[in-house]
N, C-alpha and C positions, 0 to 999 in steps of 0.2 A: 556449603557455598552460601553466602549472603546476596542479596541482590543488588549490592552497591558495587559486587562484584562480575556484575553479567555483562556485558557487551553486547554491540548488536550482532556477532555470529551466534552466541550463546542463546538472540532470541529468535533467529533466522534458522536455526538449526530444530527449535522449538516446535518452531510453528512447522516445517517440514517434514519434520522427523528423516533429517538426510537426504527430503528428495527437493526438486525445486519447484519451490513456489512461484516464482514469478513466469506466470503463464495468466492471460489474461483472462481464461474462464474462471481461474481460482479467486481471481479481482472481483470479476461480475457476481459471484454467487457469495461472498462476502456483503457485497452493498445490497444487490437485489434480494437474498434470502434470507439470511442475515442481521442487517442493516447494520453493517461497523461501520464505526466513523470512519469516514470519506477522509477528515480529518490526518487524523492515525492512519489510516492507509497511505496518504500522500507523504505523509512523515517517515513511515520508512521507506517509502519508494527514492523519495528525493533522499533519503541517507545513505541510501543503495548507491545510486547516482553518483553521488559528491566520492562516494569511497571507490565506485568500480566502474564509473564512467557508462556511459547513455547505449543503449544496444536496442535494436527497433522491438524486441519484444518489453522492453523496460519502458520505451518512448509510447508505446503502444496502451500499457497499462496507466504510464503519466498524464495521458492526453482523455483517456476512458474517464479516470480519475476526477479531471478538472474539469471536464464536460460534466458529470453528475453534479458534482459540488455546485457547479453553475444553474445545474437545473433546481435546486433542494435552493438554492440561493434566490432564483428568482420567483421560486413559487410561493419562499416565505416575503417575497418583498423587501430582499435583503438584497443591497451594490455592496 
């Protein structure tokens, strides 16, 4: 398999290993122990979204999300 071949369940399924990721402790320990880009996380969250539509643990994780970004945002002095 090539990786021009992957898709996002191929990296959904990756990162899970068949179980589900999107639980908002798995978010939180990503950015706070971690440190992934806020970035990249927001990017497949919203490409979650746009394919499988908003569900309040999805909205929960989107909102956690944009709230860090905005804190990392203001501390560097970055609008």
């Amino acid at each position: 398999m090539n990786w021009e071949d992957t898709d996002e369940d191929v990296v959904m399924h990756m990162m899970g290993y068949g179980q589900n990721i999107w639980k908002l402790s798995i978010f939180k320990e990503a950015v706070v122990e971690y440190e992934l880009d806020i970035h990249t996380l927001l990017y497949l969250t919203n490409s979650y979204i746009m394919r499988w539509g908003l569900n309040s643990d999805i909205e929960a994780i989107r909102d956690y999300l944009e709230f860090m970004l905005n804190r990392v945002k203001k501390k560097l002095g970055v609008d």
